[in-house]
C-alpha positions in Angstrom: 10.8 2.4 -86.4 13.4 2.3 -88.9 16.9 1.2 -87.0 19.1 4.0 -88.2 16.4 6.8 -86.7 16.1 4.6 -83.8 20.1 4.6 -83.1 19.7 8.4 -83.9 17.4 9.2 -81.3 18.3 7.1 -78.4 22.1 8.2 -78.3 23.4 9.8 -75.0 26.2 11.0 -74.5 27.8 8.6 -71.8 30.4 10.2 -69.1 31.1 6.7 -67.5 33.6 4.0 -68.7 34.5 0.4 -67.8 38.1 -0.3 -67.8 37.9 -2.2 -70.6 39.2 -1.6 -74.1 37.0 -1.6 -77.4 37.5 -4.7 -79.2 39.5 -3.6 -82.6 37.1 -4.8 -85.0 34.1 -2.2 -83.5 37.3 0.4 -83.6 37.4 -0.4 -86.7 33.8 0.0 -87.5 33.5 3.2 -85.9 36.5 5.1 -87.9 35.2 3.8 -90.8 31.6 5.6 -90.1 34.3 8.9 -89.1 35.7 8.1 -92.7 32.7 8.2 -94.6 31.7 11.3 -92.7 30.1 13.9 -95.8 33.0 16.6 -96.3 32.5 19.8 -98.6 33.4 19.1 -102.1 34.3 15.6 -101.4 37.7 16.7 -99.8 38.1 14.4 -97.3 39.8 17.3 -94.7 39.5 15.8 -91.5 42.1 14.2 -89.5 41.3 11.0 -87.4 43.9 10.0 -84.7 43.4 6.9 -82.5 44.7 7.1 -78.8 44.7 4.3 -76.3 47.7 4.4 -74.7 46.7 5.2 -70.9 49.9 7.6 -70.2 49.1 9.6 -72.9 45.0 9.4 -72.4 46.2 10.6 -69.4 48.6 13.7 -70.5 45.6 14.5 -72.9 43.2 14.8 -69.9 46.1 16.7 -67.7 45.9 19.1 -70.8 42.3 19.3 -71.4 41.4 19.6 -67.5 44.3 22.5 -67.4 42.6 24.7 -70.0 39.5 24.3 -68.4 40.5 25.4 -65.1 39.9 22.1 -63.3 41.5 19.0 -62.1 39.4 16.9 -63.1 39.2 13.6 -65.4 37.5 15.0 -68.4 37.6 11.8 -70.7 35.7 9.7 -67.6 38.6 7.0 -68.0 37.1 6.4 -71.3 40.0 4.0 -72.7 39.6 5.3 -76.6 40.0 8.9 -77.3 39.5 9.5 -81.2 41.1 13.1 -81.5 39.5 14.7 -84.4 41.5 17.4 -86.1 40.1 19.7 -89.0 42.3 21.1 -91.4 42.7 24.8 -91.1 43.5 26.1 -94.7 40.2 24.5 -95.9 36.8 27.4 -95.4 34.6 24.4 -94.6 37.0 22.5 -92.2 35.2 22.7 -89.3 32.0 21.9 -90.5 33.6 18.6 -92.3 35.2 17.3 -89.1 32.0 18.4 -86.9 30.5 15.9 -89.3 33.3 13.0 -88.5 32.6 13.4 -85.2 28.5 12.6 -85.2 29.6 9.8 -87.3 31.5 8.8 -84.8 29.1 9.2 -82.2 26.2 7.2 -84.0 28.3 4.5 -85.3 29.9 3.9 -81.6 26.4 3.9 -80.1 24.8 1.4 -83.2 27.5 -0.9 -82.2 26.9 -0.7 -78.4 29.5 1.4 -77.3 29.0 4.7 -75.2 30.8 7.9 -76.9 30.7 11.6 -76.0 32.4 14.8 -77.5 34.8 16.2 -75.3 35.6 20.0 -76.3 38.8 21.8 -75.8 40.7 20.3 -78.4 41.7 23.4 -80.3 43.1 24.9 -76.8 44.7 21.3 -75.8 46.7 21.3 -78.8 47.8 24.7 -78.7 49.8 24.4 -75.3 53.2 23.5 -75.9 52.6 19.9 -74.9 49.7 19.4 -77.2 51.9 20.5 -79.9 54.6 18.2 -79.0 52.2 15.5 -78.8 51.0 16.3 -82.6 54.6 16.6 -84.0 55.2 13.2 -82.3 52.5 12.1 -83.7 53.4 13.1 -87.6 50.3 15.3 -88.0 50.6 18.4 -90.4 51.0 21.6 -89.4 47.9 22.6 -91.2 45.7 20.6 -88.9 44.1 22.0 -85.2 42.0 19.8 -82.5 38.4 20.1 -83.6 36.9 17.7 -80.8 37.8 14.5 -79.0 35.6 11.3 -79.2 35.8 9.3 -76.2 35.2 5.8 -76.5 34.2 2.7 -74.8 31.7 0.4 -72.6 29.1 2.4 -70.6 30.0 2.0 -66.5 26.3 2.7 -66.2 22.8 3.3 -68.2 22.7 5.7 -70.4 20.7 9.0 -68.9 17.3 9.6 -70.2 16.7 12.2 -73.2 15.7 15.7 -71.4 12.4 16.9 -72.9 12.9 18.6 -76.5 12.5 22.2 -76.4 9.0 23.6 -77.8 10.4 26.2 -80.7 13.2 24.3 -81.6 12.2 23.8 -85.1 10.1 27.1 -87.0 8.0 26.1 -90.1 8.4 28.6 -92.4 
């Protein structure tokens, strides 16, 4: 089978990290897959911002828990987050930073690192402390969370693919 359809269809989402952090050079990889993401028009909209900074990993997963209602570590002590923001005065914003993030997601897994998409990003960064954190962080004002793209080396195996559903594609 053709390598790129294999990476395709064996990627899990992983929900288990080692505390160890992603060597720069697959970083590096893996935001340029995000970069070269297709984007409506050609715009290159999306936002890509790079956290691995523990405390504020840690903030970040206060934040994201909070708006869930839970207490829990929702970023599995992942040691990369990749926040993901789409810009919101472009019509096809969400789509073109949707599309960052399976780039994301594939590249991380060709390259042997485990990756999942965390939601709650748009509700993280509209608390007061998400906010902060993106003024801190010099990000426009046009821009909102879209997802966050946790990063790193599986703890464990990766689960097996549940069974695909029988009408989930219609011939027409």
């Amino acid at each position: 089978m053709n390598q790129a359809l294999e990476n395709l269809l064996t990627r899990r989402s992983i929900r288990a990290y080692q505390d160890r952090q992603v060597e720069e050079a697959l970083l590096d990889q893996v935001l340029e897959a995000g970069m070269y993401a297709p984007t409506a028009r050609g715009m290159q909209s999306p936002m890509i911002v790079v956290v691995r900074d523990k405390p504020t990993i840690a903030l970040m997963s206060r934040l994201n828990a909070q708006v869930m209602g839970s207490t829990s570590d929702p970023f599995f002590g992942a040691p990369t987050v990749l926040v993901v923001l789409d810009d919101k005065t472009n019509p096809n914003g969400v789509q073109d930073a949707s599309l960052v993030m399976g780039n994301l997601m594939n590249a991380a897994h060709a390259l042997g690192l485990g990756s999942c998409w965390i939601n709650r990003a748009r509700e993280t960064f509209q608390l007061p402390e998400g906010k902060a954190l993106l003024e801190k962080w010099g990000v426009p004002q046009r821009y909102e969370g879209l997802g966050n793209c946790i990063l790193g080396y599986a703890a464990q195996e990766a689960p097996a693919p549940k069974p695909r559903k029988a009408d989930y594609v219609l011939r027409v």
